[in-house]
C-alpha positions as CSV (number, residue, x, y, z in Angstrom):
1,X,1.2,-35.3,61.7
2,X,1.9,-32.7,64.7
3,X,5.4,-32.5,63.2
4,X,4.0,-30.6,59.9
5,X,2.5,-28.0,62.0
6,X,5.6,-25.9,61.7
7,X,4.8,-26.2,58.4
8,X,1.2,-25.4,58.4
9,X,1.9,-22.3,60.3
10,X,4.4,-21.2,57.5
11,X,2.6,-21.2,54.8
12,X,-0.8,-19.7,57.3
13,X,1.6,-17.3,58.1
14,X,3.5,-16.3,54.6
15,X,-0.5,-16.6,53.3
16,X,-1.8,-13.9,55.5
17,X,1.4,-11.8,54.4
18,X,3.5,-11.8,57.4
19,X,6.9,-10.5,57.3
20,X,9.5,-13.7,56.2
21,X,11.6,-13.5,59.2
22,X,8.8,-13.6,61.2
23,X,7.0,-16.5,59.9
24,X,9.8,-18.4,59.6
25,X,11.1,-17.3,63.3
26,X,7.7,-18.5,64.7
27,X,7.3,-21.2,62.8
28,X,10.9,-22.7,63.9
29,X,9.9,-22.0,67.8
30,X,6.7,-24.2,67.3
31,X,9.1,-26.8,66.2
32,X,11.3,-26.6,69.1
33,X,8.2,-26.8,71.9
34,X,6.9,-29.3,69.6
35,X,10.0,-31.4,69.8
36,X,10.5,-30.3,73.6
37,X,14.0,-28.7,72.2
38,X,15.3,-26.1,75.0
39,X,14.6,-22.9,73.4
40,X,17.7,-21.0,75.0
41,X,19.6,-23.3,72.5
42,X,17.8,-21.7,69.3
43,X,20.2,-18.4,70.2
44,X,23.5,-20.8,69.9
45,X,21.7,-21.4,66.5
46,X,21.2,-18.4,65.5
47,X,24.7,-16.9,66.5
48,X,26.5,-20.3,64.8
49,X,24.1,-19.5,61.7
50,X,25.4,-16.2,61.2
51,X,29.7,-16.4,62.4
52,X,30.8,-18.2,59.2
53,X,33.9,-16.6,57.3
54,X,31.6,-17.2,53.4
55,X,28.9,-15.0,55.3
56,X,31.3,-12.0,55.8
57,X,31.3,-11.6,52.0
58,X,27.2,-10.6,52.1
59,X,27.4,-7.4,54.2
60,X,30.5,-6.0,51.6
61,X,28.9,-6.8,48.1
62,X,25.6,-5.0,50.1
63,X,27.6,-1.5,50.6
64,X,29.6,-1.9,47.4
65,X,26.1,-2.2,45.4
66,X,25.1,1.2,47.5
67,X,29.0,2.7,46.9
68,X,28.4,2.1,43.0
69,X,24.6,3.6,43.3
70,X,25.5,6.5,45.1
71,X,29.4,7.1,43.6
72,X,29.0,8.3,40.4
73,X,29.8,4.2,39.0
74,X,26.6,3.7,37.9
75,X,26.3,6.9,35.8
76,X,29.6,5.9,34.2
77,X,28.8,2.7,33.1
78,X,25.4,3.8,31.4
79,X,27.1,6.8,30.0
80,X,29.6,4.2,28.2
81,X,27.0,1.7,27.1
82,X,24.5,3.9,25.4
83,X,28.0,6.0,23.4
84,X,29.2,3.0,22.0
85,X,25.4,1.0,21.2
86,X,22.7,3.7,21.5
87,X,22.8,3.4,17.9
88,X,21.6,0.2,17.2
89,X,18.0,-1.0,17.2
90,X,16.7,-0.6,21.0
91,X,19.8,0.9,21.8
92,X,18.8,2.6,24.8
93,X,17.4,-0.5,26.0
94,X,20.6,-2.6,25.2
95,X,23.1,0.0,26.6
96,X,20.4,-0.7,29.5
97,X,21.2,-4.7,29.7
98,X,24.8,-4.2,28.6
99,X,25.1,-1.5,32.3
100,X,23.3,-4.0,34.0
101,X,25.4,-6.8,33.2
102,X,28.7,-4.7,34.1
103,X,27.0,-3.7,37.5
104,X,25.3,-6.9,38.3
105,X,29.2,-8.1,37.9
106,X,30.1,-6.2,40.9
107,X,26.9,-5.8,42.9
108,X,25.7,-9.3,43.7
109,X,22.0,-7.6,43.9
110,X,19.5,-7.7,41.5
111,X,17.4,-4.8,43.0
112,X,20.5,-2.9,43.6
113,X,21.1,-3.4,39.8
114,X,17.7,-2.7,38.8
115,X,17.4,0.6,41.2
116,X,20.4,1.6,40.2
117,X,20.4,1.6,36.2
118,X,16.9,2.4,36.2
119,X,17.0,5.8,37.9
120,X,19.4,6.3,35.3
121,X,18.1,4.7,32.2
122,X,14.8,4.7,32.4
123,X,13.9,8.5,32.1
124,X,16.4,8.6,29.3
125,X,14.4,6.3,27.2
126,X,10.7,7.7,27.8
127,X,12.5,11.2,26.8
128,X,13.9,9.8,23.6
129,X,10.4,7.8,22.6
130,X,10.6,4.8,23.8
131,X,7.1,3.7,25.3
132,X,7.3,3.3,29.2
133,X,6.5,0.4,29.7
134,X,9.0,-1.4,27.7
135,X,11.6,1.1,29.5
136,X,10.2,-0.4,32.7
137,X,10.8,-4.2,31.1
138,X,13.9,-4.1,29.9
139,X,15.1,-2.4,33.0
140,X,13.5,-5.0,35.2
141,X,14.8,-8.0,33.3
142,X,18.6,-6.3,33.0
143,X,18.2,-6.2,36.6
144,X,17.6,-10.0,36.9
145,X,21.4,-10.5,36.2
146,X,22.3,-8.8,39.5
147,X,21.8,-12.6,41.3
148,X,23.0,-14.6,38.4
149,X,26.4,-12.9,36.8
150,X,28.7,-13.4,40.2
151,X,29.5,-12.3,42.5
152,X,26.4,-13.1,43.3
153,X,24.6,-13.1,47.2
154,X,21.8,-15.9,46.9
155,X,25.3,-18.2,46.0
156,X,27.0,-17.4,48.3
157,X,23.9,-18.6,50.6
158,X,23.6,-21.3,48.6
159,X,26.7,-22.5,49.4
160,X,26.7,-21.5,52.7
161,X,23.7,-24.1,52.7
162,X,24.9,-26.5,50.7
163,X,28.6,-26.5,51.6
164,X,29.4,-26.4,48.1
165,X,32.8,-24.3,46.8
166,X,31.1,-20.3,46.3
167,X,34.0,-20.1,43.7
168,X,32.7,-23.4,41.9
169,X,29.6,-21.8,41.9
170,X,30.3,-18.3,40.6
171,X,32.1,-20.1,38.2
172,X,29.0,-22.4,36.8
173,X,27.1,-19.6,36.4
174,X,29.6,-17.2,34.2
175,X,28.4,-18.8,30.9
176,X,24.3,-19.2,31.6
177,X,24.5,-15.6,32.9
178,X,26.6,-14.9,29.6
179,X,23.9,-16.3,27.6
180,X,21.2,-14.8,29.3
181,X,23.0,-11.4,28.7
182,X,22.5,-12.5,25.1
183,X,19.1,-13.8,24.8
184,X,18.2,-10.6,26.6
185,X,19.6,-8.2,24.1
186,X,18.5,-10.4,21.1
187,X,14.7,-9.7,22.6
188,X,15.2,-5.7,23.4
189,X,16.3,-5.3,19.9
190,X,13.5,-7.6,18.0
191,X,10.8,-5.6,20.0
192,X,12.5,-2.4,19.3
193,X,12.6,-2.7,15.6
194,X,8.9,-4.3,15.6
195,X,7.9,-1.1,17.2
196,X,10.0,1.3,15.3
197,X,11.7,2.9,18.0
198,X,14.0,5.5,17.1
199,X,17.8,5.2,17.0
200,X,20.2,7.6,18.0
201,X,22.9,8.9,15.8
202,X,26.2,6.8,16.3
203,X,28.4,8.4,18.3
204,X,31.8,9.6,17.0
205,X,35.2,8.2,18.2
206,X,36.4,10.9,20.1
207,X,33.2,10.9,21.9
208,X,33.4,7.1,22.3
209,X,37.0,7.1,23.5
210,X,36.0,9.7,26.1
211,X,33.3,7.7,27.5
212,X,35.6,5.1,27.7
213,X,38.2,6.5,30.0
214,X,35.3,8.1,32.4
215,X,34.3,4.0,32.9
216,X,37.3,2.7,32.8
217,X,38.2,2.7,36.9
218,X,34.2,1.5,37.2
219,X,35.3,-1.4,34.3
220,X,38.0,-2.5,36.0
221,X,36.1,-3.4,38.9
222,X,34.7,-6.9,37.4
223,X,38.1,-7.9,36.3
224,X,39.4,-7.1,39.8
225,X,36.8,-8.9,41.6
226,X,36.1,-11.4,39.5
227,X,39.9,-12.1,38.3
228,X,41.3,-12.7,41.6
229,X,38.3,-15.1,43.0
230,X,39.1,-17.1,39.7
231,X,42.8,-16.9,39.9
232,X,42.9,-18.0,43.5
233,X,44.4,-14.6,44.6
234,X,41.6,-14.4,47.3
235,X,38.8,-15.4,48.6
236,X,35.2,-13.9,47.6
237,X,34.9,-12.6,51.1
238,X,38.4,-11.2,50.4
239,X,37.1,-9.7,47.3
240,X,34.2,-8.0,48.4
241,X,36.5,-6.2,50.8
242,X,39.0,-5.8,47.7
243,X,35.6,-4.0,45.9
244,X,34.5,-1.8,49.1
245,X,37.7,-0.3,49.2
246,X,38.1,-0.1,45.6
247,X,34.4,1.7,45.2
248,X,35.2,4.5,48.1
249,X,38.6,5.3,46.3
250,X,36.9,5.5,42.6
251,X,33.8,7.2,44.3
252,X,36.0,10.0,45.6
253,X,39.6,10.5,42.7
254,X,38.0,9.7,39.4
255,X,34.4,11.3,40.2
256,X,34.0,12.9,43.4
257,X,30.4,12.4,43.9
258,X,31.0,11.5,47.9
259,X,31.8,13.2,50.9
260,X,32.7,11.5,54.2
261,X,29.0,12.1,55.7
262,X,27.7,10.3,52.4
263,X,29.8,7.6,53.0
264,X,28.6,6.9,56.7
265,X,25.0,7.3,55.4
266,X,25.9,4.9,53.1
267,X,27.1,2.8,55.6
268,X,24.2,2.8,58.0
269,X,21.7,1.8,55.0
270,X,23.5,-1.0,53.9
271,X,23.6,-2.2,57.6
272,X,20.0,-2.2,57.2
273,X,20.1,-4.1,54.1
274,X,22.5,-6.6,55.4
275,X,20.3,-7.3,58.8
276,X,17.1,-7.7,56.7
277,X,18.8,-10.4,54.6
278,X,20.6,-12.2,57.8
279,X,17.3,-12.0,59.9
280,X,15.8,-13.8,57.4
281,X,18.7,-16.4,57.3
282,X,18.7,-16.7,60.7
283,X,15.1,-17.9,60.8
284,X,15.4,-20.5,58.2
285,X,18.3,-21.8,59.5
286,X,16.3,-22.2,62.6
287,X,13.8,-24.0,61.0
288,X,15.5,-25.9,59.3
289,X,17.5,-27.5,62.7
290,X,13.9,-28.5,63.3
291,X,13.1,-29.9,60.0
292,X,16.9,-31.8,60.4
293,X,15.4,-33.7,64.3
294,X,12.3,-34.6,62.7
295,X,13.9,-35.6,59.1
296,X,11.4,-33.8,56.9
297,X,13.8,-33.5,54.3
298,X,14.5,-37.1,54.5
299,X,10.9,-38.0,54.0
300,X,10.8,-35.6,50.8
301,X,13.7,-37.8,50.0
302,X,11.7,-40.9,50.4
303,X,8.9,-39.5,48.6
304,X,10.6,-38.3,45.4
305,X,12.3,-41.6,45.5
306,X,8.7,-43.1,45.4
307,X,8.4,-41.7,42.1
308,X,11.1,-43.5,40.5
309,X,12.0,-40.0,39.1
310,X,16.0,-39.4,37.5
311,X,18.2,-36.4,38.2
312,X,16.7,-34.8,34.9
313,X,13.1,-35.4,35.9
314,X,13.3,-34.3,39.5
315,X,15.1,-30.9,38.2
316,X,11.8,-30.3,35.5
317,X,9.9,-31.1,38.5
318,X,11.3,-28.8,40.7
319,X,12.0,-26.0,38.5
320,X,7.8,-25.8,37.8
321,X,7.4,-25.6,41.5
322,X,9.9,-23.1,41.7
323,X,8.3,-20.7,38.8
324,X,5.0,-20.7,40.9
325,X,6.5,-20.2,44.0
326,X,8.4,-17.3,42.5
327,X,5.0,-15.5,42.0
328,X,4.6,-15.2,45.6
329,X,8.0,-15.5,47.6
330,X,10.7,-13.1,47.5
331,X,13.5,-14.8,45.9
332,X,15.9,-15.1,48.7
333,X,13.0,-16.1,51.4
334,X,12.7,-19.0,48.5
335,X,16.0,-20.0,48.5
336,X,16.3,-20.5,52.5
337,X,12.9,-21.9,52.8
338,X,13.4,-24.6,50.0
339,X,17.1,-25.6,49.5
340,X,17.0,-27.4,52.8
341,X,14.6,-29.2,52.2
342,X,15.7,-30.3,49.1
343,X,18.5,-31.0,49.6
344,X,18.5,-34.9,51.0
345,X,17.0,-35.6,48.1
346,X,19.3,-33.9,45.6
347,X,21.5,-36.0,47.6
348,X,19.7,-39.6,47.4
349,X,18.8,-39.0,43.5
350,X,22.4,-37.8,42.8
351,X,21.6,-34.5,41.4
352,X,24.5,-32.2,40.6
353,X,24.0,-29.5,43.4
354,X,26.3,-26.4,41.3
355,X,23.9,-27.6,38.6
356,X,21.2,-27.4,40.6
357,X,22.3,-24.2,41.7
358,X,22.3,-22.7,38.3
359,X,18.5,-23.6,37.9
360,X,17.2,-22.5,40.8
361,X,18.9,-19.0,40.3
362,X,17.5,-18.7,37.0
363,X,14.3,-19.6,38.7
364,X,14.6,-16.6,41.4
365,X,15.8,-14.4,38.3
366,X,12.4,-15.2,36.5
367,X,10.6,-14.8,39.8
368,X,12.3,-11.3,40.1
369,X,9.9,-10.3,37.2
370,X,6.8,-12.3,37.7
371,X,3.6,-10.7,39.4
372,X,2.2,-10.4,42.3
373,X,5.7,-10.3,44.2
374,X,8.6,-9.5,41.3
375,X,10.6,-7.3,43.7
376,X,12.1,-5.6,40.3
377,X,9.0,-4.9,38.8
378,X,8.0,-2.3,42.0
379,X,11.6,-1.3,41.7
380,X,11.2,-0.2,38.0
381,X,7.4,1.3,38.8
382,X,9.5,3.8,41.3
383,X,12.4,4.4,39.2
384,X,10.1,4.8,36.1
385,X,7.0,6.9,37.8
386,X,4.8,4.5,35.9
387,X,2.2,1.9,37.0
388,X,2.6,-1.4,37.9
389,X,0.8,-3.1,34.8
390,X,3.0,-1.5,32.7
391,X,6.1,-2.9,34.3
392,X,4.5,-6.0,33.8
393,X,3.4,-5.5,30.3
394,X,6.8,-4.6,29.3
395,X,8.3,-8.0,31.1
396,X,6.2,-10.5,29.8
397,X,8.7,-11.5,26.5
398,X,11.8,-11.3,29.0
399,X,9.9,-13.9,31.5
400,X,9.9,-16.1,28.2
401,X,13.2,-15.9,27.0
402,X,14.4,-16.3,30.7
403,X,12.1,-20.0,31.0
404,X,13.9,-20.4,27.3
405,X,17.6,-20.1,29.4
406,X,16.2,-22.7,31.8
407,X,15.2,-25.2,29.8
408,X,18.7,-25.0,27.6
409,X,20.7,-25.6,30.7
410,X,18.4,-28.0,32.3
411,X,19.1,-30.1,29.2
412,X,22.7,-29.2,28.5
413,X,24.2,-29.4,31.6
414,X,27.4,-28.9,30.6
415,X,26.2,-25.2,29.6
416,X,26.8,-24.6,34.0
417,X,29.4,-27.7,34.5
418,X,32.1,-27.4,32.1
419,X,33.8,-24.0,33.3
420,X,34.0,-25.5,37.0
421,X,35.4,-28.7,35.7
422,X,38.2,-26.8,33.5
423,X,39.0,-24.7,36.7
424,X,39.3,-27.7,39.1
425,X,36.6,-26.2,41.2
């Protein structure tokens, strides 16, 4: 039993509202006095945790996200969305989605995404009669795309974990985050026209076209990212280079929104960004060379093996777990706490691990949005100057359609699989 002390002190720890890194930091150092483990080897860890090439691509996509916020990018891209839809029903809110799909493309963050668009789009819609609070819920729910639309961070952890392929990865999730894209839409525009919201005049062409060409350098961002992981031009590290230097030289020709001190600022806060997220990882990766001596995961193994559950079973399983732990753990601290543990028996029950992957990102996205801890629903509360039940309010149908996207690919797995197959990944 004194090895699930560790453990004990975790979830004391996380209970009482610790800061992640620090529960998981402590918890891992109990481990190691528990299994008389020299403790001057847990900085080898730590510095081995945190060298690998995939990892190099976190601290890029962090200051592109910030480039995009700060550059001028993300004004272009709502600009363009709510021209060419602002007309339909909901339009403000699906030019809303529509930006936050194009960003969350390039970004890898969903509260990047959600900070971002929402500055933007969110005192647009109040102004033009939308209610607040679905402002504040269909901002929070585009936002939710940020980590499943690659390039996305939490997969490139989760194959840093895993030692899956990050390109077979970002390539399983093009299509869920495709049809999540859609069955977000279809919901912003059935509320809307239940609530009569009003509709903006359709824009003319030359108006259009002219929205067009001011997005078009932000536009070709995905494609240039996304088209060279896929076409084996680089690597996704290489690429989130590729974007940093491609958001700095948009930032500054085409809309000269940033000086050089703005770019060091810029600079120094997503250094700050990118040591949060690696303290954290650092930690679990130290706990979880504790949990690998004592074979925890192993035992979970054994256990879910007790069961007699299947590969479809043990994912339904999971994925309810995941949806409650979502209401309390930040999605990333989620990832890095659980996957390791899963993992051995993903591995004994033969579960497809970029299918897994799939679900437990949609998991985090609906987690994202889910009280007491949805990190996009406080975003949106800032962005919006509204109150926090109102975020909430206005989430609630996107939390549904979002469990609707889980269940579809946790029973068509091909929805995730086929892409990587076609591509050899």
């Amino acid at each position: 039993m004194i090895d699930y002390l560790p453990i004990a002190l975790l979830v004391a720890l996380l209970a009482i509202g610790a800061p992640i890194y620090l529960s998981l930091g402590l918890s891992a150092l109990l481990g190691f006095y528990i299994a008389d483990l020299p403790l001057m080897a847990s900085a080898e860890i730590v510095y081995n945790s945190l060298t690998p090439f995939t990892l190099m691509a976190v601290p890029f996509f962090v200051i592109t996200a910030n480039l995009m916020t700060a550059g001028g990018i993300s004004d272009a891209l709502v600009k363009f969305a709510r021209v060419w839809v602002g007309h339909l029903w909901g339009g403000l809110g699906v030019a809303t989605i529509l930006a936050c799909a194009i960003f969350s493309a390039i970004s890898g963050s969903s509260v990047a995404t959600a900070l971002a668009i929402g500055s933007i789009s969110i005192p647009a819609m109040v102004a033009a009669g939308y209610e607040r609070s679905y402002a504040m819920g269909v901002t929070a729910a585009g936002g939710t795309l940020g980590i499943l639309i690659p390039p996305s961070i939490p997969l490139i952890l989760y194959g840093f974990i895993t030692d899956q392929s990050v390109v077979a990865l970002f390539s399983a999730t093009l299509v869920p985050g495709l049809l999540a894209v859609a069955s977000l839409l279809i919901c912003a525009m059935l509320i809307a026209r239940f609530k009569n919201y009003p509709r903006r005049p359709r824009a003319a062409m030359p108006e259009r076209i002219a929205a067009l060409k001011e997005a078009t350098p932000s536009l070709l961002l995905p494609v240039l990212i996304l088209g060279g992981i896929y076409g084996g031009i680089y690597t996704p590290t290489e690429a989130a280079i590729v974007a940093v230097v491609y958001s700095v030289l948009i930032s500054q020709v085409f809309y000269k929104k940033m000086g050089f001190l703005d770019i060091l600022r810029i600079m120094g806060k997503s250094m700050i960004d990118t040591s949060a997220i690696m303290i954290i990882l650092a930690a679990a990766m130290l706990l979880g060379h504790y949990l690998s001596i004592v074979e925890l995961g192993f035992r979970v193994a054994d256990a879910v093996q007790g069961l007699g559950l299947h590969p479809l079973q043990f994912n339904l399983l999971i994925m309810a777990i995941l949806l409650v732990l979502g209401m309390f753990m930040e999605a990333t601290s989620m990832l890095l706490i659980m996957v390791p543990m899963l993992l051995p028996a993903m591995v004994a029950l033969g579960v497809n691990p970029v299918h897994f992957a799939v679900l437990f990102v949609i998991a985090m996205e609906i987690g994202l949005i889910t009280p007491p801890i949805g990190m996009n629903l406080y975003v949106v509360t800032r962005s919006g100057q509204g109150a926090l039940q109102e975020a909430i309010r206005g989430s609630v149908p996107y939390v549904g359609m979002l469990i609707l996207l889980a269940l579809l690919v946790l029973l068509m797995p091909a929805t995730a699989l086929w892409l990587p197959q076609w591509l050899g990944r």
